[in-house]
C-alpha positions as CSV (number, residue, x, y, z in Angstrom):
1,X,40.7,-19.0,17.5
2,X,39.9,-21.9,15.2
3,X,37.1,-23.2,17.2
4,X,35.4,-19.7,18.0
5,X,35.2,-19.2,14.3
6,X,33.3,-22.3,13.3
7,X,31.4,-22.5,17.0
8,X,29.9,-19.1,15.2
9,X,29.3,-20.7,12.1
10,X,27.7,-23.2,13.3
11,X,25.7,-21.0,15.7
12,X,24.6,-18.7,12.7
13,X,23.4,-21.9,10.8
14,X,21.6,-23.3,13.7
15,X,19.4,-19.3,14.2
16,X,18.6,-19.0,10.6
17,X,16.5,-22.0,10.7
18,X,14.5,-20.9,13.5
19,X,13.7,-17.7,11.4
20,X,9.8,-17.7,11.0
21,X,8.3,-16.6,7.9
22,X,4.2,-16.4,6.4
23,X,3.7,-19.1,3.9
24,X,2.0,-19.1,0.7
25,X,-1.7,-18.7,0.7
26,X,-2.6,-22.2,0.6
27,X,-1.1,-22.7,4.1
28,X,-3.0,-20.2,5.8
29,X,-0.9,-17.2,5.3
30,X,-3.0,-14.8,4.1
31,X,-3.9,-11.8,6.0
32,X,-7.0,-10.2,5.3
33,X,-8.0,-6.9,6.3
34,X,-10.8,-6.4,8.8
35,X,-14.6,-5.5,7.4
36,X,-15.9,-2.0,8.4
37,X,-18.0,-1.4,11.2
38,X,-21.1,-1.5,8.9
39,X,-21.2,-3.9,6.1
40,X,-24.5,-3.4,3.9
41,X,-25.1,-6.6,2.0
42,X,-27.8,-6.2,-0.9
43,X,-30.0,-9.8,-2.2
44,X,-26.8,-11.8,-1.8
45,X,-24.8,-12.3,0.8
46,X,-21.2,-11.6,-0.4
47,X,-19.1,-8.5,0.3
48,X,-16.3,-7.8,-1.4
49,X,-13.3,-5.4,-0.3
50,X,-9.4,-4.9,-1.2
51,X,-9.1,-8.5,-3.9
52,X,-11.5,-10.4,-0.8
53,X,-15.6,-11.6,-1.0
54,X,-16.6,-12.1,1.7
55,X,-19.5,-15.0,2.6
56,X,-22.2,-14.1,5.3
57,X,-24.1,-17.0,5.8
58,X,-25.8,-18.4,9.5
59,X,-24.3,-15.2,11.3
60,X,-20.8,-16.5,10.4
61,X,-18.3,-14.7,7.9
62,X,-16.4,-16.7,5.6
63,X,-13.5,-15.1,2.9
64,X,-12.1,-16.3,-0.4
65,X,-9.8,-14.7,-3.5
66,X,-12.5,-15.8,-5.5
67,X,-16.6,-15.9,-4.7
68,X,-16.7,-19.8,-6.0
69,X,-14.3,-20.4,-3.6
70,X,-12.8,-22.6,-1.7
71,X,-14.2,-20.6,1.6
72,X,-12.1,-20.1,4.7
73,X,-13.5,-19.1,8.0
74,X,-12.7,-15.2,8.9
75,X,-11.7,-14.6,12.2
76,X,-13.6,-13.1,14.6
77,X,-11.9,-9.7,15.0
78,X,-12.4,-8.9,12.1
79,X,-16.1,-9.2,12.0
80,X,-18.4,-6.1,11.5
81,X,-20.1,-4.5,14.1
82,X,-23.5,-4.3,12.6
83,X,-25.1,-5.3,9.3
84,X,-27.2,-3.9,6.9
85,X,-29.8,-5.3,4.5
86,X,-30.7,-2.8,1.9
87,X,-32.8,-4.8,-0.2
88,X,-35.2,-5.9,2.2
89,X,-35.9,-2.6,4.4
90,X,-36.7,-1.3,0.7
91,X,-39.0,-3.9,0.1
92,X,-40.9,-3.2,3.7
93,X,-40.9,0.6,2.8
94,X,-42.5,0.0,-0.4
95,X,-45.1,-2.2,0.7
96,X,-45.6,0.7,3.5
97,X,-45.7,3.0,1.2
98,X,-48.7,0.7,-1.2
99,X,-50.7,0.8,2.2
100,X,-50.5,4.2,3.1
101,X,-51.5,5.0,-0.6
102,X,-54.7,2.5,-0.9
103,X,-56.0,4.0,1.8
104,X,-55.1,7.7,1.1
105,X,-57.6,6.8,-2.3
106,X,-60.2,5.5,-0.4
107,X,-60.3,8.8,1.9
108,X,-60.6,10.9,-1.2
109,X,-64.3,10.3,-1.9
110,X,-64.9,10.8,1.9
111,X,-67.4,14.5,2.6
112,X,-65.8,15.8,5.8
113,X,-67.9,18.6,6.2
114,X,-70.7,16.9,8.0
């Protein structure tokens, strides 16, 4: 009886190191939530979502606690599906627009009735 108490002992010692547990953040245990499906970044490339920026830079997506960094890489699953510029399709609309209003001006002094 002796022996099958401390054999147990022993064998509960031995299982609780082999527990597994996530380590501090500077280990790489940080779990970061996934981006949407559609990210729309303005002029700089940072996102930032749930105490995360997030770095888009050379279609790759880096995250950090803080947007000085230091940057790790974000894993691929939890990439968006599409991104959005908003800054620049504003710019092409309003140079768009400039054209379409020059020459709307230049048609105004046109006679159409010959």
């Amino acid at each position: 009886m002796k022996k099958c108490v401390i054999f147990s002992l022993f064998a509960l010692l031995i299982l609780s190191a082999c527990v597994v547990s996530p380590g501090p953040s500077e280990y790489g245990g940080v779990t970061v939530s996934p981006l949407p499906a559609v990210v729309v970044l303005g002029t700089d490339p940072y996102y930032y979502q749930n105490g995360y920026y997030y770095f888009y830079q050379n279609n790759n997506w880096s995250y950090s606690k803080s947007r000085s960094g230091p940057w790790s890489n974000l894993p691929r699953s939890h990439w968006p599906k599409e991104i959005r510029h908003r800054d620049r399709d504003h710019h092409q609309d309003r140079d768009r627009d400039r054209y379409d209003d020059r020459n709307r001006y230049d048609d105004r002094d046109r006679d159409y009735r010959r």
